[in-house]
Structure formats: C-alpha cells, structure tokens
C-alpha positions as CSV (number, residue, x, y, z in Angstrom):
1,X,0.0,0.0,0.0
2,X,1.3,3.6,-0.7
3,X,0.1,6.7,1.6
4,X,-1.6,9.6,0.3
5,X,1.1,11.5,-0.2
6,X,2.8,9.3,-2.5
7,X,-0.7,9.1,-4.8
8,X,-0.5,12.6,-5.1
9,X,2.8,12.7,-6.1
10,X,2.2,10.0,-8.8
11,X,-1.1,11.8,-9.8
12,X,1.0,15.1,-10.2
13,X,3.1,13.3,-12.5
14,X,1.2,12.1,-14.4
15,X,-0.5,15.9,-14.8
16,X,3.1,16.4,-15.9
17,X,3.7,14.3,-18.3
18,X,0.9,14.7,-20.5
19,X,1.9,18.4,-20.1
20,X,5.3,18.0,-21.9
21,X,3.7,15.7,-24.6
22,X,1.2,18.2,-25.7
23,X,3.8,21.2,-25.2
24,X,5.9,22.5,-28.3
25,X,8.9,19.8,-27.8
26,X,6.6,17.0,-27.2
27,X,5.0,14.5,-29.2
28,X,3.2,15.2,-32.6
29,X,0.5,12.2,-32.2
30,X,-0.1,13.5,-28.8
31,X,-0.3,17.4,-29.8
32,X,-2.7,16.3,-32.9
33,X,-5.3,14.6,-30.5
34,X,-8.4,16.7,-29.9
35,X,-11.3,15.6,-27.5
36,X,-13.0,13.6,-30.4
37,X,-10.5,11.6,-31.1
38,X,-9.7,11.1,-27.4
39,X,-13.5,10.3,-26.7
40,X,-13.1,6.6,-28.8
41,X,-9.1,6.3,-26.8
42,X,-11.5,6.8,-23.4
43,X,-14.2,4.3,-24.1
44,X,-12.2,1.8,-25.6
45,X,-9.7,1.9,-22.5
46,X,-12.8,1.8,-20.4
47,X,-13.9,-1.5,-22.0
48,X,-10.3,-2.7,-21.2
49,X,-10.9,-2.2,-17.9
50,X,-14.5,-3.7,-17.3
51,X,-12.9,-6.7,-19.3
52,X,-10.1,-7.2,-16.4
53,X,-12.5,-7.0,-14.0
54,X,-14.2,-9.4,-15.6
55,X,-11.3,-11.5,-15.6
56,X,-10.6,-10.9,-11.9
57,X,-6.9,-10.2,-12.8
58,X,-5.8,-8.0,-10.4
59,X,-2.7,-7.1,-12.6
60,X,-4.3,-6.0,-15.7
61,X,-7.7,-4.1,-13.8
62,X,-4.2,-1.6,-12.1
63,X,-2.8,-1.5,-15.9
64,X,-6.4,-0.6,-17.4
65,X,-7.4,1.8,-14.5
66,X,-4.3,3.4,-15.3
67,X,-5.1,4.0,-19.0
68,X,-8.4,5.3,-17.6
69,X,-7.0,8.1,-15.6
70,X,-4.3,8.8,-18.2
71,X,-7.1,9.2,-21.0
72,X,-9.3,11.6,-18.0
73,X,-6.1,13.5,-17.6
74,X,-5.6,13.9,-21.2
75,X,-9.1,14.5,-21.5
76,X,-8.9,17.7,-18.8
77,X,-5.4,18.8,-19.9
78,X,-7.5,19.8,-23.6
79,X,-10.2,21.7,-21.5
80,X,-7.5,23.5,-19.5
81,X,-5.6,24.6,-22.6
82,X,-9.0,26.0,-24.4
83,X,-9.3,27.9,-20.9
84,X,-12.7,25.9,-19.8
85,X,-11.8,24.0,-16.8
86,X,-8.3,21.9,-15.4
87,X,-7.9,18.5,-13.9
88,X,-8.4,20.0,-10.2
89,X,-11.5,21.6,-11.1
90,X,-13.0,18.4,-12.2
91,X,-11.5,17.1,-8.9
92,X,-12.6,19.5,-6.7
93,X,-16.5,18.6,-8.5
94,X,-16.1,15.5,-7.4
95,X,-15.4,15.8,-4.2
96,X,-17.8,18.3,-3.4
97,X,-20.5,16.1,-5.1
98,X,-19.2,12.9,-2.9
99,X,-19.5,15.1,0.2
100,X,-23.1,17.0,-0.6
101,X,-24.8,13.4,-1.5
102,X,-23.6,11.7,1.8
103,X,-25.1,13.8,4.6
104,X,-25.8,10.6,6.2
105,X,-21.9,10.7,6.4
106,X,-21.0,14.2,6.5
107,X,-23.9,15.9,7.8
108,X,-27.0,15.3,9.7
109,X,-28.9,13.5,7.6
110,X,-30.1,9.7,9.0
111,X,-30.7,7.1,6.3
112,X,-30.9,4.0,7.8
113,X,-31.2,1.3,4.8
114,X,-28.9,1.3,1.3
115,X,-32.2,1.4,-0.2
116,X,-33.1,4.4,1.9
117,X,-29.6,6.2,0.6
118,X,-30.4,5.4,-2.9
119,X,-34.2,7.0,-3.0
120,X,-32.5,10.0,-1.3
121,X,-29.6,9.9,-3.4
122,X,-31.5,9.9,-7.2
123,X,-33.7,12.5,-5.5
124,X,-31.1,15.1,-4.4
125,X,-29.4,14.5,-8.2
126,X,-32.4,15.0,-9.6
127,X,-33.1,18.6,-7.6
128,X,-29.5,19.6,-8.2
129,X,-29.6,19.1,-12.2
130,X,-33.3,20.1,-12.1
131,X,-34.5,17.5,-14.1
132,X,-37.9,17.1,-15.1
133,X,-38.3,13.4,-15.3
134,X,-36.1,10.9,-13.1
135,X,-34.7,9.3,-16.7
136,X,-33.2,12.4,-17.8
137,X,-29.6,11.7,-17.5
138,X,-29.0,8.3,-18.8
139,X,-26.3,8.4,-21.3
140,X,-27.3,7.9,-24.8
141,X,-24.3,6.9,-26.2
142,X,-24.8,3.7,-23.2
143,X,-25.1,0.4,-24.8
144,X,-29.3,0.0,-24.9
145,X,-29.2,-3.4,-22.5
146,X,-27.4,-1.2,-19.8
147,X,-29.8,1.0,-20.5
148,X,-32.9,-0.8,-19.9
149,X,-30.9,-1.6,-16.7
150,X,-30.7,1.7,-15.4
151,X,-33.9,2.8,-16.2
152,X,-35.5,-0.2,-14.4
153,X,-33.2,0.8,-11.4
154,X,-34.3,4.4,-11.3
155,X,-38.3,3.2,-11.2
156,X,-37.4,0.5,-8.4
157,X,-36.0,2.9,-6.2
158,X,-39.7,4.3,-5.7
159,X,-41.2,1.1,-5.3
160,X,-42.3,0.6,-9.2
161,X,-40.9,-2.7,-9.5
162,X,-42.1,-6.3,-9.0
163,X,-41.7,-7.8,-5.6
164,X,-39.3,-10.5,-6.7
165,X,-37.5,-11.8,-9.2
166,X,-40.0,-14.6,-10.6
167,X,-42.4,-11.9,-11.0
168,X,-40.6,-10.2,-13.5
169,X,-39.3,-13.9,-15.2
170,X,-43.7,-13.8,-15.8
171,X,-43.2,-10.8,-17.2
172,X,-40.7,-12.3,-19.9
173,X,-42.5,-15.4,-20.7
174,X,-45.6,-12.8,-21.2
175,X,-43.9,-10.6,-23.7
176,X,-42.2,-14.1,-25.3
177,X,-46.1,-15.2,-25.8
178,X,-46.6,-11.8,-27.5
179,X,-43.5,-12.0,-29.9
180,X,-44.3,-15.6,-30.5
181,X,-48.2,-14.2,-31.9
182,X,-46.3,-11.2,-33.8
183,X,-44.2,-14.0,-35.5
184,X,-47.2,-16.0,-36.1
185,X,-49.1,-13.0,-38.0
186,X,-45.6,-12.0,-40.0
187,X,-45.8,-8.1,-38.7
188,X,-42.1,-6.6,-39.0
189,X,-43.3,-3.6,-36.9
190,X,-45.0,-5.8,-34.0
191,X,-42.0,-8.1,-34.3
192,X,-39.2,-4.9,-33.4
193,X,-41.8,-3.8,-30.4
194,X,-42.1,-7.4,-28.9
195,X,-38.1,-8.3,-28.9
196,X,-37.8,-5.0,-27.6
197,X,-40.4,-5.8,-24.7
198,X,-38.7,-9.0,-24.2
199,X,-35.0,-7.8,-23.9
200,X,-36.1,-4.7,-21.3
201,X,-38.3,-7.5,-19.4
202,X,-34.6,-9.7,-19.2
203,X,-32.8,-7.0,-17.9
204,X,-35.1,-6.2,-15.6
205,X,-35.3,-9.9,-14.0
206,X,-31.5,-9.9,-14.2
207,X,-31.2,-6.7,-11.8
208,X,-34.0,-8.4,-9.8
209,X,-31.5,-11.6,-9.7
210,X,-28.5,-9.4,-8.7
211,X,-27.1,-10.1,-12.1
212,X,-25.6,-7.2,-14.8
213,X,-26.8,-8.4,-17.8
214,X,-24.2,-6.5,-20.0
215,X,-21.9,-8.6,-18.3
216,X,-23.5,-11.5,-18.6
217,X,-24.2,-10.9,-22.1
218,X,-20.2,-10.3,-22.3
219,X,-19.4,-14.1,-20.8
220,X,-22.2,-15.5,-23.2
221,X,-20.7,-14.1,-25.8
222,X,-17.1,-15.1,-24.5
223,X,-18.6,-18.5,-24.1
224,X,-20.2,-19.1,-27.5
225,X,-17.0,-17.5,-29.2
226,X,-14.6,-20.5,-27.2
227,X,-17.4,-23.2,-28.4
228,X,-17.4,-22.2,-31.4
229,X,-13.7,-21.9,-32.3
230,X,-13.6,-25.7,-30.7
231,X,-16.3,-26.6,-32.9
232,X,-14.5,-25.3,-36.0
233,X,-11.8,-27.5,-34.6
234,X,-13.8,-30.5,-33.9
235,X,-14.9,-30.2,-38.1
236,X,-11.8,-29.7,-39.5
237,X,-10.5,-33.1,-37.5
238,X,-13.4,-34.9,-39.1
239,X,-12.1,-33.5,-42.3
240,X,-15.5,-31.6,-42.3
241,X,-14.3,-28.0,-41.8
242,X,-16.7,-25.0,-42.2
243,X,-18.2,-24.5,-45.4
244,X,-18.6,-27.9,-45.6
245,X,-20.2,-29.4,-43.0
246,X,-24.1,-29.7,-42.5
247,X,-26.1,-28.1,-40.1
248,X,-26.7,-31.4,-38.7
249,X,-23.4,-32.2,-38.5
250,X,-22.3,-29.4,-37.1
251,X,-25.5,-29.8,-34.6
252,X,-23.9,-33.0,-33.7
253,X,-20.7,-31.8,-33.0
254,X,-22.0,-28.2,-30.6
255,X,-23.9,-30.6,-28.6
256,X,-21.3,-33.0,-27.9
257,X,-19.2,-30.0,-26.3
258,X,-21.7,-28.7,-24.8
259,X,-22.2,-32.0,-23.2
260,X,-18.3,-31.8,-22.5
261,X,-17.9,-28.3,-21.4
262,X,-20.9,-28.1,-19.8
C-alpha cells in the first residue's frame, strides 16, 4: 500500500507528463489529439478495464485503470488549454459532489437502509440538475441493454418494481407469448416492439436476480465464441471443416461439447 502523499505525487506526474507531450517539444500524435478523437481512446480503455475486471486479474484491472485516468487527464489537460476547466477543477467537482450526496456521512442527515440512501440519493441528483423526469440523464451513447438496466433501477427505487425476481421472469415469458403471436401474424413492426419488450423485461429480471446483464451478455458471448472456435476445430478433425459441413453435422458436434464443457 502507498500513503496519500505518494498518490499525489504520482497523480501530479502524471499531470506532468501529458503536459510536456502536448507542449511544443513534445509528441506530434499526442499534440494532434483533440477531444473527439480522445472520446473513442477513453471508451475503448474503459472496456479494457470492465474486461479485467471481468477476468478478476488484479494485474491487468491496475494496468487498465491506469489508461483510464491517463485518457481523464488527457481529456482535462485539452479543456485547461481552451481555458474551460483543469484537472483540479474536475476534482474539486467530485469531491464536493461525494460530500453533498452523503449527509448521512457528512452531515446530519439519518438514512438508515442502502435502499433508503439510494431513493434520497436519485432525489437530491435529480433537484441539483433540475430534471424534469427521473430518466433524464441516462447516457445515450450507453449500450441499450445497460440502458434498460438503469432505467429499471431508477423506477425500483420508488417502489415501481415487482416484488421478486419470478415476478418479472412472468413478465418475460408474457412478452415471449406476444413476440411468438407477432411471429405468427408475419408483422415486422410488432416483431421490433415485442423483442424489444422482451429484452427490457430480461434486464429487468436480471437486476432483480443481482445479475448485470451486460456482463452476462459479455461471458455468453465469451462462451459461444470459445465453443465455437472448438467446434470449428472438432470439423476440420473430421475432415469436415466450415463450409462444408451440415447443419446437422455441425449440430452434432456443438452438442457434444456442450455436453463436454458443460
């Protein structure tokens, strides 16, 4: 462990460095970024670091968190220079926000329950940005499954939610039912509405199940890709490889690892 002092030293640095790159002597690919082309460098390293943590490798999530601040102090060093705001004043936001929205902690506020500190937390964030509705706010660049996630949250925080999680597994086999009929009567339109009832309805049992479902749409994805690959594997030892092979055969062959793998 390093003390505080030592963090800011490091974090000072680091202030430092990207400094010199962007100064007259420093680097031309680093003096030709601008925020848009720093935006894609800051998601991408995000997903980095969300796929570490996935991982659980303690290693790479202290690599990829470091990209992350490096790309928010790039990020501020480009406001600083048009005059807008520096990497302290986004600090000193931050810290002021952590502090107002814990009065439980820093003030006299008593919230008893988590859930008692979230209703009082979307509330106060809500009065401060003076939002009209309790949805404003969620991103709409965010991937549309996190999405539904969020949104689901916000309502459950005021009690508009079901009471448990097989509740809202009724509610998926419901909206399945209707995207089954809209099959059945070939409407395109219907068809768009129902998959979209039936993938807000999943995230919404997932959150109710303690479960992300961007992430565990990530280790599906992760899992079909590894299946796959050892089924294209599995073919080509047959001397069947893909191209060639029949859907039954290749039927054959995913159910046998799955059997396997499990």
């Amino acid at each position: 462990m390093i003390d505080s002092s030592q963090s800011g030293r490091r974090f000072q640095q680091l202030t430092d460095i990207l400094a010199q790159l962007r100064g007259p002597d420093g680097c031309p690919w680093d003096r030709q970024q601008d925020v848009g082309t720093l935006k894609e460098y800051f998601l991408e390293e995000v997903y980095e670091a969300v796929d570490a943590l996935d991982r659980n490798d303690s290693r790479a999530v202290a690599e990829e968190l470091g990209d992350v601040l490096m790309e928010i102090v790039f990020l501020s060093r480009l406001f600083e220079e048009r005059g807008e705001f520096s990497v302290a004043d986004a600090l000193s936001e931050i810290n002021s926000k952590m502090i107002r929205r814990h009065p439980h902690v820093f003030g006299e506020e008593k919230l008893e329950t988590s859930d008692d500190v979230k209703s009082a937390w979307i509330l106060r964030k809500k009065e401060e940005k003076k939002r009209a509705s309790h949805f404003e706010g969620v991103p709409a660049t965010a991937p549309a499954l996190q999405a539904a996630f969020e949104i689901g949250k916000r309502a459950a925080a005021f009690g508009f939610d079901w009471p448990d999680a097989a509740g809202a597994l009724a509610k998926v086999q419901e909206e399945l039912g209707e995207l089954n009929q809209a099959v059945a009567d070939g409407d395109d339109a219907k068809q768009a509405e129902e998959m979209g009832d039936c993938l807000f309805a999943l995230a919404c049992a997932a959150r109710l199940l303690r479960i992300h479902p961007e992430t565990a749409l990530r280790r599906a994805n992760a899992k079909f890709i590894e299946r796959f690959a050892a089924l294209e594997n599995r073919l080509q030892e047959n001397g069947k490889p893909l191209g060639h092979a029949s859907l039954d055969e290749m039927e054959e062959a995913w159910q046998a690892l799955k059997k396997n793998r499990g």
